[in-house]
C-alpha positions as CSV (number, residue, x, y, z in Angstrom):
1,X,0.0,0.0,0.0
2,X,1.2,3.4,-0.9
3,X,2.5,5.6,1.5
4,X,1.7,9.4,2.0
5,X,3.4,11.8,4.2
6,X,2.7,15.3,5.9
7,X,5.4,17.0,7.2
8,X,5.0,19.5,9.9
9,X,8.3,21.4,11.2
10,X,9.2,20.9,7.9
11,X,11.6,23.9,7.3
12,X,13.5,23.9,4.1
13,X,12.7,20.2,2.9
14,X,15.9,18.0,4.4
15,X,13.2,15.1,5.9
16,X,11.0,15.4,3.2
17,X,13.1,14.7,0.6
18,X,15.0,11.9,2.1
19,X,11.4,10.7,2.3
20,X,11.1,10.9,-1.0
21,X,13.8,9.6,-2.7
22,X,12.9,6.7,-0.1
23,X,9.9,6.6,-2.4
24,X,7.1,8.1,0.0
25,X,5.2,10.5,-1.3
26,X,5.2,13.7,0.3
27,X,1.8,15.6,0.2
28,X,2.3,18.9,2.2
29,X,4.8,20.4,5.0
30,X,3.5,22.7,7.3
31,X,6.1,25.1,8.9
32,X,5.1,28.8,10.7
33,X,8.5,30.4,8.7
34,X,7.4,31.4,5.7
35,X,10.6,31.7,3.9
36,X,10.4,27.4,3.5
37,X,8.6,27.8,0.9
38,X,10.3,28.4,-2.1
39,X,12.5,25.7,-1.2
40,X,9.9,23.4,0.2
41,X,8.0,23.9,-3.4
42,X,10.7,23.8,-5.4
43,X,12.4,20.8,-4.0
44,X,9.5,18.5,-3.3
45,X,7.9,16.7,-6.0
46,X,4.1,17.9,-6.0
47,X,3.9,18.9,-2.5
48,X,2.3,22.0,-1.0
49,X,3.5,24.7,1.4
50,X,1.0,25.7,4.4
51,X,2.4,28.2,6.1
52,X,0.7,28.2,9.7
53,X,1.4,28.0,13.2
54,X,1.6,23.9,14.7
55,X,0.1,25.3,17.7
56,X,-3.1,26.7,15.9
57,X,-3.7,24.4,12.8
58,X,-6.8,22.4,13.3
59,X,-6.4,18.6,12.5
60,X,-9.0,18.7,9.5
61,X,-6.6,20.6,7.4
62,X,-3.9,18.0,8.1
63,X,-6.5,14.9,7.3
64,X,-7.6,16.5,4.1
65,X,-3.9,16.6,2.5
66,X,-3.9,12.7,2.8
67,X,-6.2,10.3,-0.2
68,X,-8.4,7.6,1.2
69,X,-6.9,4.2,0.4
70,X,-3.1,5.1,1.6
71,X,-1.0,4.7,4.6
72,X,-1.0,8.2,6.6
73,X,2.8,9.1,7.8
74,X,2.7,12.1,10.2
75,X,6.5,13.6,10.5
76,X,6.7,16.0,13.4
77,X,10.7,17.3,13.6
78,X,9.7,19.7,16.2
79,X,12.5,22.4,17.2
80,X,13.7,21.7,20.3
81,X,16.6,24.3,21.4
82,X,15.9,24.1,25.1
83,X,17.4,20.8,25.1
84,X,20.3,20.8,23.0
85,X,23.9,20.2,25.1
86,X,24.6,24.3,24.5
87,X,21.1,24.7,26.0
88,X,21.3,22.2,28.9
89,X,24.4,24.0,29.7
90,X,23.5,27.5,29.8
91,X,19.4,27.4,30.8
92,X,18.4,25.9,34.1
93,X,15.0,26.2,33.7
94,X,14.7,25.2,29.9
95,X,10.6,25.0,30.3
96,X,10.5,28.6,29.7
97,X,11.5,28.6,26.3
98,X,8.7,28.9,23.9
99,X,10.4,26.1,21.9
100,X,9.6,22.9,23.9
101,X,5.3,23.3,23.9
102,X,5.8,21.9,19.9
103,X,6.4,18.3,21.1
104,X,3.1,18.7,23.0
105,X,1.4,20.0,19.8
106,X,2.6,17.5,17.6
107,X,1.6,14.6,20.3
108,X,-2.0,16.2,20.1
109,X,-2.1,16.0,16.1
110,X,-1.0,12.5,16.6
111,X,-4.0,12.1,18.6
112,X,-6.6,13.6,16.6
113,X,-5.4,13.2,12.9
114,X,-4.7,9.5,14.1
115,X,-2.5,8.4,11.2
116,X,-1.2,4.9,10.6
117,X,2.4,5.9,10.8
118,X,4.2,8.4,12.6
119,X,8.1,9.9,13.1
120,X,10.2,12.1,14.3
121,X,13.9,13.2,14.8
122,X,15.7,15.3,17.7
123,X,18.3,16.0,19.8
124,X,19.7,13.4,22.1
125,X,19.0,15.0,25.4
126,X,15.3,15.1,24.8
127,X,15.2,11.0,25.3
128,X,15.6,12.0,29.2
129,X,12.9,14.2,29.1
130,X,9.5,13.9,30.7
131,X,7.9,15.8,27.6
132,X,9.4,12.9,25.8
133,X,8.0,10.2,28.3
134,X,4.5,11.7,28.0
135,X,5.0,11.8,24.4
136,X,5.7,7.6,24.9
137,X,3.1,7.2,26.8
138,X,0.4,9.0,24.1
139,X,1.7,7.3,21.0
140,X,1.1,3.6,23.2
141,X,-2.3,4.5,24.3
142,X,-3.2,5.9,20.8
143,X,-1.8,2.1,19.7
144,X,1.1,2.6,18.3
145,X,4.3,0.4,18.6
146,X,7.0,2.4,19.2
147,X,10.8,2.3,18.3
148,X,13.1,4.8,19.3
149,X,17.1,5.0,19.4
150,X,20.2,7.7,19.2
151,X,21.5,7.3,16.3
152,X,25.1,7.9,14.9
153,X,24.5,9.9,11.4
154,X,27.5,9.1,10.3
155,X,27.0,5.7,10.1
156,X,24.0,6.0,7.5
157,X,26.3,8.1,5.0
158,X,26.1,11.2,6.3
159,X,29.5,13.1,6.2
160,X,29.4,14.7,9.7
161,X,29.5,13.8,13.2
162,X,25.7,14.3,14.3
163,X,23.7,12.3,16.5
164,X,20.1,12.6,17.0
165,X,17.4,10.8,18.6
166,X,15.0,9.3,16.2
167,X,11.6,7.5,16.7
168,X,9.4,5.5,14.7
169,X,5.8,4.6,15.3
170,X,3.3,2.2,14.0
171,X,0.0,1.1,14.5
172,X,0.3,-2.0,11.9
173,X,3.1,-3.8,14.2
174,X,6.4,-3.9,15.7
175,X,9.1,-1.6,13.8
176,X,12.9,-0.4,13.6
177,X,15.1,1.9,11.7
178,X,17.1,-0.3,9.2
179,X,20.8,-0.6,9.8
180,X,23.6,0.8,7.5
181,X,24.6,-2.7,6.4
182,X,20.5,-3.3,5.4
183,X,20.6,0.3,3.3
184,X,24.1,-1.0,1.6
185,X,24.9,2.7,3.2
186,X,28.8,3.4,3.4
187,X,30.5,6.1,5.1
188,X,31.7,9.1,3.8
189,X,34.0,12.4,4.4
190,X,34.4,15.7,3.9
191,X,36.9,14.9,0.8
192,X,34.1,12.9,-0.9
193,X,31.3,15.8,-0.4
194,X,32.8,18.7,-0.8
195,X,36.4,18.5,-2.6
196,X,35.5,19.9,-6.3
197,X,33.8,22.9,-5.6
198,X,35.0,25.6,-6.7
199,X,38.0,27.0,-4.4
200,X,37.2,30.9,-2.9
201,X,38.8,33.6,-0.9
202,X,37.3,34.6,2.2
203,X,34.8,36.9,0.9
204,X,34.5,35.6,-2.5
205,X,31.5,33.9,-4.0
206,X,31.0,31.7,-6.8
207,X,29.2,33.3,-9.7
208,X,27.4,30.2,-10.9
209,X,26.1,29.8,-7.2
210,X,24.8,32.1,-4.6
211,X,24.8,29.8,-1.5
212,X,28.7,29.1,-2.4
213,X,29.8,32.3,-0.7
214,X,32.5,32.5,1.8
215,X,32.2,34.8,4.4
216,X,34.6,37.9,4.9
217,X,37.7,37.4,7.7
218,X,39.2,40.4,9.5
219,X,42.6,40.9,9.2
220,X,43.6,38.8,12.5
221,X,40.9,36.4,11.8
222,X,42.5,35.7,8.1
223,X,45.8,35.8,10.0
224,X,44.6,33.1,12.2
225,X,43.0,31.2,9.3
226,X,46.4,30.6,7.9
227,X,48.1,29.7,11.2
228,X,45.3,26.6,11.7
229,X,46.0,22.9,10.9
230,X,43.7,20.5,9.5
231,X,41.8,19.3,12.7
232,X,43.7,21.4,15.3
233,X,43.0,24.1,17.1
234,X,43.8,27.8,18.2
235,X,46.4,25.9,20.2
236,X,48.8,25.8,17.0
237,X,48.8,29.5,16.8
238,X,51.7,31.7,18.0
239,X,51.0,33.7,21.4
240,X,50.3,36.7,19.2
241,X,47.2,35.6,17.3
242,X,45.4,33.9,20.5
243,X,42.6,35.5,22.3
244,X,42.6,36.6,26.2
245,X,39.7,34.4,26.8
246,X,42.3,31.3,25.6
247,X,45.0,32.7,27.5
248,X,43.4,32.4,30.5
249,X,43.1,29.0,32.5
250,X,39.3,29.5,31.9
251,X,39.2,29.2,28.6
252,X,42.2,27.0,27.7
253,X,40.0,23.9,27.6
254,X,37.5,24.8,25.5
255,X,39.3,23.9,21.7
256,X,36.1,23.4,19.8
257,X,36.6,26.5,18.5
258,X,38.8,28.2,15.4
259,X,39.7,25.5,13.7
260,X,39.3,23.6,10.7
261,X,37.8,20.5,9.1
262,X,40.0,17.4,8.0
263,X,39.4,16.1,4.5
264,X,39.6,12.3,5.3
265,X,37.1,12.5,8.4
266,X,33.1,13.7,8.5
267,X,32.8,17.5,9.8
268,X,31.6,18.2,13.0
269,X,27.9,18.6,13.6
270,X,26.5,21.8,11.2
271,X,24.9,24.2,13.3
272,X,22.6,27.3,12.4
273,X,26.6,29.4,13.1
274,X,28.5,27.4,11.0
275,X,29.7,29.5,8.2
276,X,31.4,31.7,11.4
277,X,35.4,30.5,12.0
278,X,34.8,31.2,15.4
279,X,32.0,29.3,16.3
280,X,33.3,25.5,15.6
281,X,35.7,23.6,13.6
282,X,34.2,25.4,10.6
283,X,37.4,26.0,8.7
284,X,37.8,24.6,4.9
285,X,40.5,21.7,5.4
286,X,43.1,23.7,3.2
287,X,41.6,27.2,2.1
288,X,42.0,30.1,3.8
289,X,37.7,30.9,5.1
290,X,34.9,29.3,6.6
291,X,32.7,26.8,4.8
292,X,30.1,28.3,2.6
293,X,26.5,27.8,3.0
294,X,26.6,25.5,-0.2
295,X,29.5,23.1,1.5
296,X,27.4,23.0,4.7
297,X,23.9,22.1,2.9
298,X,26.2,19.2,1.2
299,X,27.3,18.1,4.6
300,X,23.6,17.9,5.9
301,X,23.4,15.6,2.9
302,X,20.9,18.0,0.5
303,X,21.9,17.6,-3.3
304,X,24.1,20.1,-4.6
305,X,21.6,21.9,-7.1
306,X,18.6,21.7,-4.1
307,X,17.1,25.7,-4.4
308,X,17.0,27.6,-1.2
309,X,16.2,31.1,-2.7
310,X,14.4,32.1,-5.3
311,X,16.8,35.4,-6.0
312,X,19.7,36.4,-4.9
313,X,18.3,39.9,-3.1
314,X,17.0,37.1,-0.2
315,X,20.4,35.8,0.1
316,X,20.7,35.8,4.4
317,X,23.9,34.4,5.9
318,X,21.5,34.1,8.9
319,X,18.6,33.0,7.1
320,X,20.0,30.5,5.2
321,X,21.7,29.1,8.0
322,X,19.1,28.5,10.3
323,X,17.4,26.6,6.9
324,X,20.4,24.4,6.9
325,X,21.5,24.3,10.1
326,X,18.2,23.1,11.7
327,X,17.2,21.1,9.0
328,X,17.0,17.0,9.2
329,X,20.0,15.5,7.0
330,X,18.2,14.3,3.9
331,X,20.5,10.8,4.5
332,X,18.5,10.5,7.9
333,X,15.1,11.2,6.1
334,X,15.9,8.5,3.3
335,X,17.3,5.8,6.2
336,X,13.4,6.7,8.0
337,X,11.4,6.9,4.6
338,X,13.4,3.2,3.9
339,X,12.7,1.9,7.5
340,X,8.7,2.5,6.9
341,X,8.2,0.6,3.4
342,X,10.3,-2.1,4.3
343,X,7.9,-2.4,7.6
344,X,5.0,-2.3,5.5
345,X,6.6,-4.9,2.6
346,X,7.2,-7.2,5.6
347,X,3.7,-7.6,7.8
């Protein structure tokens, strides 16, 4: 039986079209930032853009984007900043932020739009969450059988170090993601997804590509650029270049920071900052800037000609990389959107 999917959360497209080329069909995302749309649109075979708000939408308009006679998927990526390991770290009373009601929203739509299938994909630290345990506890009562697990991205092809929590639900039986080894996935690096592109300057940008634009460097930033090793870290500077916070016992420890990706391993997780030097090991692995916008959407695993923007006036360093940043690796989406038809081939 054919599957159909709705999407909410579903920013710029990364789930929905590793549902896709799973071979789901993908009938609609929802998202409240407008801005996912061109991209949603453009990037998704025949599927519609609602813009609205998750916590307002009434279930009818979510039942009526599904055909009678198909198996209903309900994908619910809700953001979930409060409980990210920056978040954990710097909030103690992460219930505050306006963020973590969504999972509560998507659990009610799972309760009144009652579809056969349901998934979604998160941040570790939410698995240790109540919100998550009452969210366990309505998808069993509602019927469902429930698999969840962290998952290493980088195992299912994903050329970055990014884990996340992912959950699968169905009301037809028991289910599972499907292992690497059953997807005949292998393992990739930064080398093998970014190496060809065309090489830039700090500042530059690729004329045949808007999102392949390297962000400026102050002088002592560019200085710094040059004085970093493939996978090391402000450590291998000289004295001069370092910044007081580093200098000082402090802030010695922290080496996350200012440095640079290695060709031969997977980056480090892509954040929403990730085109800054300074906020990760966001450095190209031998020229002298950041990664663009274009190397990171390859590195969450969306094809290199997806379309973020329709012109090149909405061209947002910020924008963009909150699109990319926040999206679900399109290799995650296809491992899930593969994990449901082989459940459904196999009752």
């Amino acid at each position: 039986m054919k599957i159909e999917a709705v999407d909410l959360f579903c920013g710029a497209g990364g789930l929905s079209y590793g549902l896709m080329k799973a071979g789901i069909t993908v009938n609609a995302g929802i998202d409240f930032e407008e801005s996912c749309k061109y991209p949603f649109e453009q990037n998704i075979d025949n599927a519609k853009f609602i813009h609205y708000d998750i916590s307002k939408i009434p279930e009818s308009l979510i039942i009526q984007q599904y055909n009678n006679g198909t198996l209903k998927l309900l994908a619910g990526c809700a953001p979930c900043q409060p409980f990210s390991s920056l978040s954990f770290s710097l909030t103690k009373d992460r219930k505050k932020s306006d963020k973590w009601p969504l999972l509560n929203h998507f659990s009610r739509l799972v309760s009144e739009v009652k579809p056969d299938l349901v998934t979604m994909e998160n941040v570790p630290q939410l698995s240790k969450e109540d919100i998550f345990k009452k969210f366990l506890d309505t998808l069993e009562s509602e019927g469902y059988h429930v698999f969840y697990e962290v998952i290493n991205a980088e195992k299912y092809g994903l050329p970055q170090r990014r884990k996340r929590l992912v959950l699968l639900a169905s009301k037809l039986g028991d289910i599972r993601i499907l292992t690497p080894d059953e997807l005949n996935i292998s393992r990739k690096t930064v080398k093998d997804a970014i190496y060809d592109l065309p090489k830039l300057n700090a500042g530059e940008k690729d004329p045949n590509d808007i999102l392949h634009y390297a962000r400026s460097l102050s002088d002592i930033n560019l200085k710094r650029m040059k004085a970093s090793k493939p996978g090391g870290t402000w450590k291998d500077w000289p004295e001069s270049l370092r910044l007081e916070c580093h200098k000082r016992k402090s802030g010695s420890t922290y080496t996350s920071v200012y440095g640079r990706m290695e060709w031969h391993k997977p980056s480090s997780t892509i954040t929403t900052q990730c085109t800054h030097f300074g906020t990760g090991r966001y450095g190209h692995p031998e020229q002298h800037r950041s990664i663009t916008l274009r190397e990171a959407a390859i590195l969450q695993s969306f094809p290199r000609n997806y379309k973020f923007i329709e012109k090149e006036e909405d061209f947002s360093f910020k924008k963009l990389g909150l699109m990319i940043g926040n999206a679900v690796p399109v290799d995650l989406g296809y491992a899930i959107g593969k994990s449901f038809e082989y459940h459904i081939n196999n009752l």
